[in-house]
LOTIFI-233534 format. One record per residue (C-alpha): residue number from 1; residue in one letter; chain; z, y, x. Coordinates in nm, 4 decimals, m for minus. Layout:
N
<vexdren><n>NUM</n><res>A</res><chain>A</chain><z>Z</z><y>Y</y><x>X</x></vexdren>
...
//
This chain:
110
<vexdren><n>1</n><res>X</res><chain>A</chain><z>m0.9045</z><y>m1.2255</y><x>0.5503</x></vexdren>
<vexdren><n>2</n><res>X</res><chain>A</chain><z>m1.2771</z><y>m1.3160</y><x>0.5948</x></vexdren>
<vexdren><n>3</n><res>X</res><chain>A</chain><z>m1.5039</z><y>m1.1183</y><x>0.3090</x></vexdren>
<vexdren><n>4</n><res>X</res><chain>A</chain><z>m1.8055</z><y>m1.1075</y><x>0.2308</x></vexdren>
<vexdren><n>5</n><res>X</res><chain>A</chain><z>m2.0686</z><y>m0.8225</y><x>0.3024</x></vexdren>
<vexdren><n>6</n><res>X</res><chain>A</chain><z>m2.1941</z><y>m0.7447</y><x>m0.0800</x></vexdren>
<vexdren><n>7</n><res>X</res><chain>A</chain><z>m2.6290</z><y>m0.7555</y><x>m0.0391</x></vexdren>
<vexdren><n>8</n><res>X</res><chain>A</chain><z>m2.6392</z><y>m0.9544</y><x>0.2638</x></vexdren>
<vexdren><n>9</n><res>X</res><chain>A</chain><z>m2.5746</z><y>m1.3162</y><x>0.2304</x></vexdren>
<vexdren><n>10</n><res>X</res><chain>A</chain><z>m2.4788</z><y>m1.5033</y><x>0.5352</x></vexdren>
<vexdren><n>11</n><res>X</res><chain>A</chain><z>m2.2899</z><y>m1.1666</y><x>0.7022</x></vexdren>
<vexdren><n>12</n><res>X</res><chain>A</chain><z>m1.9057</z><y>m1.1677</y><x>0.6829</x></vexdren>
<vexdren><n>13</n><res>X</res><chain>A</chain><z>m1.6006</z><y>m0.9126</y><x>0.7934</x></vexdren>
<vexdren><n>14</n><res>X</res><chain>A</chain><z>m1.3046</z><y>m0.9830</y><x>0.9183</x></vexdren>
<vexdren><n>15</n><res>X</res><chain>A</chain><z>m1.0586</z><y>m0.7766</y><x>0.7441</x></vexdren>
<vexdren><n>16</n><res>X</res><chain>A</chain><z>m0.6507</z><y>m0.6981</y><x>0.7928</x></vexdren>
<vexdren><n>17</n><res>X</res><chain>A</chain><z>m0.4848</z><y>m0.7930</y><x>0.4646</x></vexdren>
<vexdren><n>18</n><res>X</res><chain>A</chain><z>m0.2195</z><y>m0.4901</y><x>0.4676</x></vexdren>
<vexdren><n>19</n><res>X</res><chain>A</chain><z>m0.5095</z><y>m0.2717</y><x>0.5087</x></vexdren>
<vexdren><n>20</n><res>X</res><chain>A</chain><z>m0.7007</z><y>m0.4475</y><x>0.2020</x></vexdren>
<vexdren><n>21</n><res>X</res><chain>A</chain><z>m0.4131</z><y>m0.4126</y><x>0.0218</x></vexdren>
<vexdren><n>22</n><res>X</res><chain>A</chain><z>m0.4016</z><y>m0.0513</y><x>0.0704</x></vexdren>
<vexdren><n>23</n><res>X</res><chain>A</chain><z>m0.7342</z><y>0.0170</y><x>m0.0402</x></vexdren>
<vexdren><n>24</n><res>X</res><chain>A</chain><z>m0.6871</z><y>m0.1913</y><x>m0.3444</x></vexdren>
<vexdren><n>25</n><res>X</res><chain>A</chain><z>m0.3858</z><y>0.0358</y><x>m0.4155</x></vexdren>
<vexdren><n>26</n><res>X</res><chain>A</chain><z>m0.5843</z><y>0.3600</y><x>m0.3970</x></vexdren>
<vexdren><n>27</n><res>X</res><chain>A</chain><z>m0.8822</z><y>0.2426</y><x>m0.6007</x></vexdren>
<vexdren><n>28</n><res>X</res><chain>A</chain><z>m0.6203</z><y>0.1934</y><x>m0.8705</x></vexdren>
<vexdren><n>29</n><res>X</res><chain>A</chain><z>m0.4677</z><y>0.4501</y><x>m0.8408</x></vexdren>
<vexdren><n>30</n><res>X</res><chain>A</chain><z>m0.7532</z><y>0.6944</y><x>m0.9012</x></vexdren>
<vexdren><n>31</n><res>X</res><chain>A</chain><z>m0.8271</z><y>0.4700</y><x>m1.1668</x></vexdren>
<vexdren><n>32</n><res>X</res><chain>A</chain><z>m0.4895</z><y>0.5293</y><x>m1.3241</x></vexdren>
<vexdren><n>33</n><res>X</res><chain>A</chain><z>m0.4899</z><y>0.8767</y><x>m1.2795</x></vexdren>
<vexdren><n>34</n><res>X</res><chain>A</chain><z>m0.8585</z><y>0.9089</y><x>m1.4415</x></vexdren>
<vexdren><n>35</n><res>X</res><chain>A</chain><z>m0.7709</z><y>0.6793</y><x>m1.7322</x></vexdren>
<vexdren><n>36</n><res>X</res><chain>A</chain><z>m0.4519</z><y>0.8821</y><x>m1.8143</x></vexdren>
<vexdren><n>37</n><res>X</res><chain>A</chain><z>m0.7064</z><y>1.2000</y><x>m1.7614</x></vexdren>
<vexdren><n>38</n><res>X</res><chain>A</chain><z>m0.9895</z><y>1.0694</y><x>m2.0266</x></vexdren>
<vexdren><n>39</n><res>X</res><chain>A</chain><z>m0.8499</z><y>0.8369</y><x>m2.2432</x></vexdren>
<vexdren><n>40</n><res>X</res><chain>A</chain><z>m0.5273</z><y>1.0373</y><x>m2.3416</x></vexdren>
<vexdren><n>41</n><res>X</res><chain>A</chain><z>m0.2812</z><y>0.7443</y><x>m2.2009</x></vexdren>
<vexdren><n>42</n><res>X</res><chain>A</chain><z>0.1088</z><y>0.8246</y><x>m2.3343</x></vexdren>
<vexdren><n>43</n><res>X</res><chain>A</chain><z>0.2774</z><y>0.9484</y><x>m2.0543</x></vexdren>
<vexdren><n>44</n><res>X</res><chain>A</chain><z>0.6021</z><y>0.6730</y><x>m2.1072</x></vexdren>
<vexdren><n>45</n><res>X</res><chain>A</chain><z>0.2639</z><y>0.4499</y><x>m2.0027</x></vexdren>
<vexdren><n>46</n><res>X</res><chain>A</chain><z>0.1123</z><y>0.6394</y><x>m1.7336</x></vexdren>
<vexdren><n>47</n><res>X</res><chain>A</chain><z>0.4506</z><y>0.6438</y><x>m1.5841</x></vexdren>
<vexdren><n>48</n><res>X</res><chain>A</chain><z>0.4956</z><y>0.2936</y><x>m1.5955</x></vexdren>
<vexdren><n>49</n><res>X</res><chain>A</chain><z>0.1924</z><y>0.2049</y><x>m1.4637</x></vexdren>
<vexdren><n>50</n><res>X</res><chain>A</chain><z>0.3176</z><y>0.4481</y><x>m1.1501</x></vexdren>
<vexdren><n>51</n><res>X</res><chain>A</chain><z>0.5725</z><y>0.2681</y><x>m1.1371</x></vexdren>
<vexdren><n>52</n><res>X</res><chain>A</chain><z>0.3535</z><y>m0.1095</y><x>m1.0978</x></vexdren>
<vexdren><n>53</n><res>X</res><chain>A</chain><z>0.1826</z><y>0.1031</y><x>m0.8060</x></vexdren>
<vexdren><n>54</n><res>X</res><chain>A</chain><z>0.4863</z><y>0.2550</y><x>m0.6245</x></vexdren>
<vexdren><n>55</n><res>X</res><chain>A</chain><z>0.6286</z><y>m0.1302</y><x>m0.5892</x></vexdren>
<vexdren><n>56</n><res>X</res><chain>A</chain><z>0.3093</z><y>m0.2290</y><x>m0.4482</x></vexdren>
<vexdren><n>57</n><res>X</res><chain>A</chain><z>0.2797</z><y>0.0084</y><x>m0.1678</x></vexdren>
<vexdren><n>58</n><res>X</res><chain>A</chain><z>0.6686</z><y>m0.0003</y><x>m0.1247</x></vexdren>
<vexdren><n>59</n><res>X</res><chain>A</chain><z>0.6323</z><y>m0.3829</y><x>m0.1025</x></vexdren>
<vexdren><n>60</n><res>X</res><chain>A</chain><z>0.3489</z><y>m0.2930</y><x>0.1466</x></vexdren>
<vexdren><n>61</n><res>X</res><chain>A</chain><z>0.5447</z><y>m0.0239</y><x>0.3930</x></vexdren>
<vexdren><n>62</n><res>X</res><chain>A</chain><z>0.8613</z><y>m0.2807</y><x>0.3886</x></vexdren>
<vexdren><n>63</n><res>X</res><chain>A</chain><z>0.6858</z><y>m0.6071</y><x>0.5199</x></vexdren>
<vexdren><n>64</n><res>X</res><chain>A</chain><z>0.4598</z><y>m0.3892</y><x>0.7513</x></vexdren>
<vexdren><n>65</n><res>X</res><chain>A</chain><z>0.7476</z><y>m0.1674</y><x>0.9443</x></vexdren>
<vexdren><n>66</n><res>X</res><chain>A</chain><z>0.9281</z><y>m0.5246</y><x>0.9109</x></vexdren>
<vexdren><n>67</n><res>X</res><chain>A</chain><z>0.6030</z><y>m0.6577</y><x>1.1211</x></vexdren>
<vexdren><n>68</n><res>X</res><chain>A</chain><z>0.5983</z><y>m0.3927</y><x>1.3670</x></vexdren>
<vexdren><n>69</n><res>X</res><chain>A</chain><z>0.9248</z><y>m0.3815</y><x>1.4468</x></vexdren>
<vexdren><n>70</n><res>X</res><chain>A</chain><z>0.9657</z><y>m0.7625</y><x>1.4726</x></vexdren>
<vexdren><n>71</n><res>X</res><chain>A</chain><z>0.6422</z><y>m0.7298</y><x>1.6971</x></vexdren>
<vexdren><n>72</n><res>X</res><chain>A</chain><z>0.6072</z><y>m0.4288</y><x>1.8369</x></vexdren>
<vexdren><n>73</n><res>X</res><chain>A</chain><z>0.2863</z><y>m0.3941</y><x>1.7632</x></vexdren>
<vexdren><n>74</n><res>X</res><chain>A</chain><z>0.1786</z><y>m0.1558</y><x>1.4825</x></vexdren>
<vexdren><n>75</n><res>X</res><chain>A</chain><z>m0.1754</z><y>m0.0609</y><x>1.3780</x></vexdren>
<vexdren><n>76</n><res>X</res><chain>A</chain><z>m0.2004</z><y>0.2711</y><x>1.1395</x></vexdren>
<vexdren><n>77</n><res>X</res><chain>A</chain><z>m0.4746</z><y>0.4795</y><x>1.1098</x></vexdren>
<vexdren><n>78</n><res>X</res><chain>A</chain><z>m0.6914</z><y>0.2970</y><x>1.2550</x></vexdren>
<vexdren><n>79</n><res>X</res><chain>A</chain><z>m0.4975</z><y>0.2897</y><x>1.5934</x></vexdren>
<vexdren><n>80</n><res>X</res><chain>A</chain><z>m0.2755</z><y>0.0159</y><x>1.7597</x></vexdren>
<vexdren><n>81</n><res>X</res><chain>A</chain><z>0.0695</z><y>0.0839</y><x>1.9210</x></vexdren>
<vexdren><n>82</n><res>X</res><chain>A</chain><z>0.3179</z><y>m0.1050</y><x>2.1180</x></vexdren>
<vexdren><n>83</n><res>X</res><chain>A</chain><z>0.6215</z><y>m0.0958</y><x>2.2245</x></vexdren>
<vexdren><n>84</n><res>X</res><chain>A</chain><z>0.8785</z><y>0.2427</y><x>2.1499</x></vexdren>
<vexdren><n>85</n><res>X</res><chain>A</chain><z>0.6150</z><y>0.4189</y><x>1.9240</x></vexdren>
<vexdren><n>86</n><res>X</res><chain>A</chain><z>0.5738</z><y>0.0972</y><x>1.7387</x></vexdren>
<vexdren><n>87</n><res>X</res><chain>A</chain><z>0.9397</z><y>0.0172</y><x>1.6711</x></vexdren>
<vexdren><n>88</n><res>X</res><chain>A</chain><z>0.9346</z><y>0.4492</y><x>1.5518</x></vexdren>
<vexdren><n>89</n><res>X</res><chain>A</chain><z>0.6837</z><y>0.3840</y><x>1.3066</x></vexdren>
<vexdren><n>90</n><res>X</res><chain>A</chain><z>0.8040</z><y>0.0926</y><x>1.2062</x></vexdren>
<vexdren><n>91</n><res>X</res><chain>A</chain><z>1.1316</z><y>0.2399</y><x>1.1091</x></vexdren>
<vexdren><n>92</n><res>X</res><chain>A</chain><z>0.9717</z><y>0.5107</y><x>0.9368</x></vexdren>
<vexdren><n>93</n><res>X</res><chain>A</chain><z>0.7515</z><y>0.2949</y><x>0.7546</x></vexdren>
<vexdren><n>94</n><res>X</res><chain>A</chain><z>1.0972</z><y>0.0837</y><x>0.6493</x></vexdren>
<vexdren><n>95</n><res>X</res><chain>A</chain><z>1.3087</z><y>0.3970</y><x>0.5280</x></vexdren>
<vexdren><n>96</n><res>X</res><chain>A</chain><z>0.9423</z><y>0.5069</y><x>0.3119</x></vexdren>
<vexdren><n>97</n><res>X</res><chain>A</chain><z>0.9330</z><y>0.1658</y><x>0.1913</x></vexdren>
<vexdren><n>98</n><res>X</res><chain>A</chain><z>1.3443</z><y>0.1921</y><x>0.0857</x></vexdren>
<vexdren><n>99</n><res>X</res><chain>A</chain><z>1.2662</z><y>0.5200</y><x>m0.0842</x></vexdren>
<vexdren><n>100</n><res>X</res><chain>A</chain><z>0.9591</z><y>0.4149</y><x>m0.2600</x></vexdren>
<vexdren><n>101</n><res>X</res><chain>A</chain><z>1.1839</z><y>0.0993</y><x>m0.3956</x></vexdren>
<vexdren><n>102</n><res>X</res><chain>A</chain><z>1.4261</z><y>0.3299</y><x>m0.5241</x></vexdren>
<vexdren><n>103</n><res>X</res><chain>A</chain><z>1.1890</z><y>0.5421</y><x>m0.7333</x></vexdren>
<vexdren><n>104</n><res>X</res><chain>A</chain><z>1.0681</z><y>0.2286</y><x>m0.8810</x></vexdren>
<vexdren><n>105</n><res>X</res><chain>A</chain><z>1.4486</z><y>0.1167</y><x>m0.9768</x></vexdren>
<vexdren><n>106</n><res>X</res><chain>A</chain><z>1.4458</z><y>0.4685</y><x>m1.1435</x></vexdren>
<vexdren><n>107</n><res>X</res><chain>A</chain><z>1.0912</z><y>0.4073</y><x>m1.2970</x></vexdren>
<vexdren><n>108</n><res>X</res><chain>A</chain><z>1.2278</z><y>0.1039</y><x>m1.4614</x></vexdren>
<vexdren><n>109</n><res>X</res><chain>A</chain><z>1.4872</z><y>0.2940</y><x>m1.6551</x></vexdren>
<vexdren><n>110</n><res>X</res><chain>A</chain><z>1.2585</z><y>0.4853</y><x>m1.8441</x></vexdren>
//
């Protein structure tokens, strides 16, 4: 995804969309977490609102250990792997994703 650079017109970044998507995720989260801090949020709401979040990042972790092991290529932290340790992560990434989906089956009970 092409973005661009706030306070400097003409200058763009090329950014990775999982990666966007993951710092999305954490801005709201801490803006979640401060909201049900200050404003006194119900926690039925706060949980549900968890719950939102845990589907995004489990949607996340599924398609990218789906990518890597399809590929095997995998970039996390900033580093890119191929091959074995790909395909690893990748299935580690897939079984977090699985997990995360089934908190957020449980979170939709409440």
């Amino acid at each position: 995804m092409l973005i661009r650079m706030v306070g400097r017109p003409g200058l763009s970044r090329l950014r990775n969309v999982i990666a966007l998507v993951g710092s999305i995720y954490g801005f709201v989260t801490v803006l979640l977490v401060l909201s049900f801090a200050v404003f006194e949020m119900e926690p039925r709401t706060f949980a549900k609102g968890v719950t939102i979040l845990m589907f995004i990042i489990g949607s996340l972790l599924l398609v990218d250990g789906a990518l890597s092991l399809k590929t095997a290529i995998d970039r996390t932290f900033q580093k890119t792997r191929h091959g074995f340790r790909a395909h690893v992560l990748g299935t580690g990434k897939e079984l977090a994703g699985t997990m995360t989906m089934t908190l957020v089956v449980m979170g939709l009970h409440l």
